[in-house]
PyMOL commands that place a pseudoatom at each C-alpha (Angstrom):
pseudoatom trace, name=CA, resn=UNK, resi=1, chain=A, elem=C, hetatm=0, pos=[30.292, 106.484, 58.736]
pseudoatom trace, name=CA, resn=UNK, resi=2, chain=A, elem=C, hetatm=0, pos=[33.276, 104.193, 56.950]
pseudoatom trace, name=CA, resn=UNK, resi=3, chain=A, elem=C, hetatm=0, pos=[35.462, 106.800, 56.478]
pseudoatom trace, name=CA, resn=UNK, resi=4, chain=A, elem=C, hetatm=0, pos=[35.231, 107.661, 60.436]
pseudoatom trace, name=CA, resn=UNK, resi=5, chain=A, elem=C, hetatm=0, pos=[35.724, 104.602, 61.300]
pseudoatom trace, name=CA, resn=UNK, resi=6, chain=A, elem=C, hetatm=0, pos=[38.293, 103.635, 59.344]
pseudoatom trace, name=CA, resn=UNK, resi=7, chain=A, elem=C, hetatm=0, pos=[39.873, 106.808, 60.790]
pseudoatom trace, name=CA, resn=UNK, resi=8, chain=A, elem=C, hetatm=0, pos=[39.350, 106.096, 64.413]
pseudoatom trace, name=CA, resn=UNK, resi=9, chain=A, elem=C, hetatm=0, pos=[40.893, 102.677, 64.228]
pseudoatom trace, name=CA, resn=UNK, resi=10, chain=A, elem=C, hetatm=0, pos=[44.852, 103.151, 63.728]
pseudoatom trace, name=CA, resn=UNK, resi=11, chain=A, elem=C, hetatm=0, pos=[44.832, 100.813, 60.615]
pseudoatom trace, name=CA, resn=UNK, resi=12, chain=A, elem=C, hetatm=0, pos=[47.149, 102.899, 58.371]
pseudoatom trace, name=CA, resn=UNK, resi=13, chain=A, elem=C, hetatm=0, pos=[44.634, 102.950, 55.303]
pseudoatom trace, name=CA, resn=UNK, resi=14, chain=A, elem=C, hetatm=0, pos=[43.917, 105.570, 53.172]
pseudoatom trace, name=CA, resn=UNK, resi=15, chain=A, elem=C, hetatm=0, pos=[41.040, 105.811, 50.739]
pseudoatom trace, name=CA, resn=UNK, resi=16, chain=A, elem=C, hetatm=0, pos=[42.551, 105.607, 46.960]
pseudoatom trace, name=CA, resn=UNK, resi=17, chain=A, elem=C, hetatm=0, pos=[39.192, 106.958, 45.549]
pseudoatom trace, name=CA, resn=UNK, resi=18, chain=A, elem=C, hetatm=0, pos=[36.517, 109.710, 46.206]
pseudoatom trace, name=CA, resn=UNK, resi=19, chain=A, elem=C, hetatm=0, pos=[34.270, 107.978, 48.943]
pseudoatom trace, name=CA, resn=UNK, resi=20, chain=A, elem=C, hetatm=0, pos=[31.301, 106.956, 46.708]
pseudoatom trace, name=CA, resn=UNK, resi=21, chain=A, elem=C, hetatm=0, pos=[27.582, 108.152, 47.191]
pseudoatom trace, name=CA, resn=UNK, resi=22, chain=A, elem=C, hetatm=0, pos=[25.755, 106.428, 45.049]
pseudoatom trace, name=CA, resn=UNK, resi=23, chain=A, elem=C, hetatm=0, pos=[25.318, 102.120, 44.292]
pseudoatom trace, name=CA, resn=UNK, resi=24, chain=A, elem=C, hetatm=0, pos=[26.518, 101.977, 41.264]
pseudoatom trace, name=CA, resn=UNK, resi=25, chain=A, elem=C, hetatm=0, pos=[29.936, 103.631, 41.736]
pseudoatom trace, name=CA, resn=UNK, resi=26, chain=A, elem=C, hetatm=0, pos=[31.528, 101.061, 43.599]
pseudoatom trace, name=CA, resn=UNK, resi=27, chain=A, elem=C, hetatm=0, pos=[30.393, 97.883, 42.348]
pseudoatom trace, name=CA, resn=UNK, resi=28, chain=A, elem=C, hetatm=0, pos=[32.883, 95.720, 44.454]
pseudoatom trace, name=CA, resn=UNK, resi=29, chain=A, elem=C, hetatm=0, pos=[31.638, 97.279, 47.964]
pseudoatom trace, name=CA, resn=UNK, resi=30, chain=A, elem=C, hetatm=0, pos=[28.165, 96.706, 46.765]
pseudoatom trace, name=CA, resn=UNK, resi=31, chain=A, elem=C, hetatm=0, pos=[28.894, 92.844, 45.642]
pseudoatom trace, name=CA, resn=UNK, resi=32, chain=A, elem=C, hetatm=0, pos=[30.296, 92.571, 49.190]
pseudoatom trace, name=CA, resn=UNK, resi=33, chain=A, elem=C, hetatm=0, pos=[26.986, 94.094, 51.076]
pseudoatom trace, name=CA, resn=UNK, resi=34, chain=A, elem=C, hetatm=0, pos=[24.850, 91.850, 49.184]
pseudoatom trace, name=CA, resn=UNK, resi=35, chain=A, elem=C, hetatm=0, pos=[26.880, 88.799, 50.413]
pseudoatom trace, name=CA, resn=UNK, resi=36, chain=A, elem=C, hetatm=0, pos=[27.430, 89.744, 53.898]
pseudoatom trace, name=CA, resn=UNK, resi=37, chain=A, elem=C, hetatm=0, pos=[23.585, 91.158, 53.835]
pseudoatom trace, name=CA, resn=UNK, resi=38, chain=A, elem=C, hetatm=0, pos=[22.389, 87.609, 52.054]
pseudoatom trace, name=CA, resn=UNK, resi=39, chain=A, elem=C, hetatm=0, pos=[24.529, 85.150, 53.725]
pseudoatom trace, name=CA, resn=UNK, resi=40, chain=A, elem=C, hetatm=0, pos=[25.318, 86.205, 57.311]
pseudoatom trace, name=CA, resn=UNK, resi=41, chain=A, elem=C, hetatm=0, pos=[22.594, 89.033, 58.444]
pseudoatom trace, name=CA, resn=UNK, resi=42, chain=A, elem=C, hetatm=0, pos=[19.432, 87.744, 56.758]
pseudoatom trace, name=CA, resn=UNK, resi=43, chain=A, elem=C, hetatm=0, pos=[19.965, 84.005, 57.955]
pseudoatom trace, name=CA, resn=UNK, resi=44, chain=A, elem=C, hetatm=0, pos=[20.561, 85.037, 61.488]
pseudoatom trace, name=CA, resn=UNK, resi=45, chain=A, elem=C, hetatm=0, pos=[18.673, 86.332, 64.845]
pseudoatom trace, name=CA, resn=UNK, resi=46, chain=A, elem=C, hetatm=0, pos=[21.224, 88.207, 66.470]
pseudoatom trace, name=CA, resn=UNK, resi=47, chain=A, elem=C, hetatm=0, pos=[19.933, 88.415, 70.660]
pseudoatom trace, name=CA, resn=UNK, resi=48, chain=A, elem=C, hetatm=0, pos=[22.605, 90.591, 71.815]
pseudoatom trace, name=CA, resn=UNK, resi=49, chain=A, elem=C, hetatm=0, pos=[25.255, 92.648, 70.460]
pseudoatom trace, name=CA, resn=UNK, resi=50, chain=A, elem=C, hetatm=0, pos=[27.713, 90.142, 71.907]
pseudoatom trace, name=CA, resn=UNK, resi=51, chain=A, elem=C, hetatm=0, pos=[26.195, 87.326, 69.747]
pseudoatom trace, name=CA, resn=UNK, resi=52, chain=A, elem=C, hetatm=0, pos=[25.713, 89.495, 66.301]
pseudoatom trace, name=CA, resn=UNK, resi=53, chain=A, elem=C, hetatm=0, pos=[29.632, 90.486, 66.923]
pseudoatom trace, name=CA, resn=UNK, resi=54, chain=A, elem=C, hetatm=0, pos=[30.654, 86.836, 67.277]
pseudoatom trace, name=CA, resn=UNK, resi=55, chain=A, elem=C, hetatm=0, pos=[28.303, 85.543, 64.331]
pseudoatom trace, name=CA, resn=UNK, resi=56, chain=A, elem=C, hetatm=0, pos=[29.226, 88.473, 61.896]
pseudoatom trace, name=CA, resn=UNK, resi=57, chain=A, elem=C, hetatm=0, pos=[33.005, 87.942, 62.906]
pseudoatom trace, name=CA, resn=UNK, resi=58, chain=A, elem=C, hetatm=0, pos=[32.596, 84.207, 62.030]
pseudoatom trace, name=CA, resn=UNK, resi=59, chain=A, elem=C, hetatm=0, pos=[31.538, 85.368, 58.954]
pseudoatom trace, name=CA, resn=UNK, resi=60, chain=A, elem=C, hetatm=0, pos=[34.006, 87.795, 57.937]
pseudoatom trace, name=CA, resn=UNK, resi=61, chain=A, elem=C, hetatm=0, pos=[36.932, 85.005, 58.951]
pseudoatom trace, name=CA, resn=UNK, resi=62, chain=A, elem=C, hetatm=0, pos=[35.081, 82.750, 55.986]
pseudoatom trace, name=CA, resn=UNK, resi=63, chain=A, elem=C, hetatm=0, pos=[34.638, 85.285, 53.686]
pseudoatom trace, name=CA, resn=UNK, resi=64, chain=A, elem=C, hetatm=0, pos=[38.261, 86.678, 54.130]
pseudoatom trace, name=CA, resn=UNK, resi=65, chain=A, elem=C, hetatm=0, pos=[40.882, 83.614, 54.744]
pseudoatom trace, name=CA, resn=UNK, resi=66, chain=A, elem=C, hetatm=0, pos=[38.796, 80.186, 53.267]
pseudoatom trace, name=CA, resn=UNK, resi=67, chain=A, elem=C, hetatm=0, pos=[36.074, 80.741, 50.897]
pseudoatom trace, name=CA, resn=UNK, resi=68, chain=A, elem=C, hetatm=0, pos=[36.961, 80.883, 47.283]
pseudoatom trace, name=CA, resn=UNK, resi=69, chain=A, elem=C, hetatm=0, pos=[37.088, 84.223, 45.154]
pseudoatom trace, name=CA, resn=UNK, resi=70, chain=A, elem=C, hetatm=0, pos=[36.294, 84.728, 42.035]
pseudoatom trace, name=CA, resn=UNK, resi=71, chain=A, elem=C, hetatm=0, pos=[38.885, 87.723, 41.731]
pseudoatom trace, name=CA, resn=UNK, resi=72, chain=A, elem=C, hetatm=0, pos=[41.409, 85.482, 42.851]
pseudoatom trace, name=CA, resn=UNK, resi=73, chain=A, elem=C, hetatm=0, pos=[41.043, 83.031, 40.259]
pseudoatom trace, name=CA, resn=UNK, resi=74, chain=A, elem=C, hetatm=0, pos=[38.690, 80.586, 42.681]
pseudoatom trace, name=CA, resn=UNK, resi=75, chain=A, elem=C, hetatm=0, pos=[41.269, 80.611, 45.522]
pseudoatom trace, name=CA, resn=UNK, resi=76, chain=A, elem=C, hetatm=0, pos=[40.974, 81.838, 48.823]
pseudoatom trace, name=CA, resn=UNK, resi=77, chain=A, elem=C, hetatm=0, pos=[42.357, 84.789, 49.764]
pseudoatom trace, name=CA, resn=UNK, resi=78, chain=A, elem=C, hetatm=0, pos=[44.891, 82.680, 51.876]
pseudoatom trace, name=CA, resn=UNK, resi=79, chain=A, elem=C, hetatm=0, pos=[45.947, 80.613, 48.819]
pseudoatom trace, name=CA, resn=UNK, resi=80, chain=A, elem=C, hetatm=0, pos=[46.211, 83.192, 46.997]
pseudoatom trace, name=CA, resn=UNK, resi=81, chain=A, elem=C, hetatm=0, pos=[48.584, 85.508, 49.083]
pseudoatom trace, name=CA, resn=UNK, resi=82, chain=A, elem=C, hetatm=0, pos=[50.640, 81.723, 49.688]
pseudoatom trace, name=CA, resn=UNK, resi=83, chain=A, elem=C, hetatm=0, pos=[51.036, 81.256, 45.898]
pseudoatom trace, name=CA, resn=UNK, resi=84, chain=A, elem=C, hetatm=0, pos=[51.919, 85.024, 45.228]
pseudoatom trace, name=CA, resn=UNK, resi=85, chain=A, elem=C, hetatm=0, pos=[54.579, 84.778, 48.018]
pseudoatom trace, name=CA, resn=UNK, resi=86, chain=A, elem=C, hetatm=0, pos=[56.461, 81.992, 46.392]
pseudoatom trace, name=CA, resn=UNK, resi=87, chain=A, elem=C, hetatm=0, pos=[55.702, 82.732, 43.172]
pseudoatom trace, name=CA, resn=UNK, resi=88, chain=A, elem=C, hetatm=0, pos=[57.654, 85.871, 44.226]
pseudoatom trace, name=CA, resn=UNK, resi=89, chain=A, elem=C, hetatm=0, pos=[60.613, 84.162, 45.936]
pseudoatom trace, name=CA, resn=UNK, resi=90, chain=A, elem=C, hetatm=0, pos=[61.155, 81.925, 43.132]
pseudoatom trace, name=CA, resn=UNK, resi=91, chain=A, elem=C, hetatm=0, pos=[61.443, 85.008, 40.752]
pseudoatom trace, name=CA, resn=UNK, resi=92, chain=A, elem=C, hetatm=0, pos=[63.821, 86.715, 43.307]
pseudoatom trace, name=CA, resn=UNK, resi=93, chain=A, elem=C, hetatm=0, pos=[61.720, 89.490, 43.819]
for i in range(1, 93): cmd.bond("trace and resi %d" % i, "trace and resi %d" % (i + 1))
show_as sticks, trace
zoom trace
């Protein structure tokens, strides 16, 4: 269902890895469901499609551009990608 999605939308993104059937083979999707599952689906009533688009949306904004990542060293994604950029400029990269 990902991988024809990710195909109908013209994203330009391939898939690096054999699309995983079982849990355990892709721990970082999994750590992801049980967020988005735990923090945005199981604490809200969605009444229309309209409103479960907006909330999970809302969400995925948090998640992706302000909350803090442990991957990233406790920055945001945002921070991170700022202090990569200059960390690049100043190297002349």
């Amino acid at each position: 269902m990902l991988f024809a999605w990710l195909t109908s939308c013209d994203l330009n993104v391939s898939l690096r890895n054999k699309i995983s059937r079982k849990p355990v083979e892709n721990a970082y999707i999994e750590s992801f469901n049980g967020k988005l599952r735990d923090e945005c689906l199981n604490e809200n009533w969605f009444i229309t499609l309209k409103d479960a688009r907006e909330t999970i949306e809302a969400w995925r904004i948090d998640y992706n551009e302000f909350r803090p990542h442990s991957s990233l060293g406790d920055l945001s994604p945002v921070e991170y990608v700022n202090k990569t950029e200059k960390t690049l400029i100043h190297s002349g990269r």
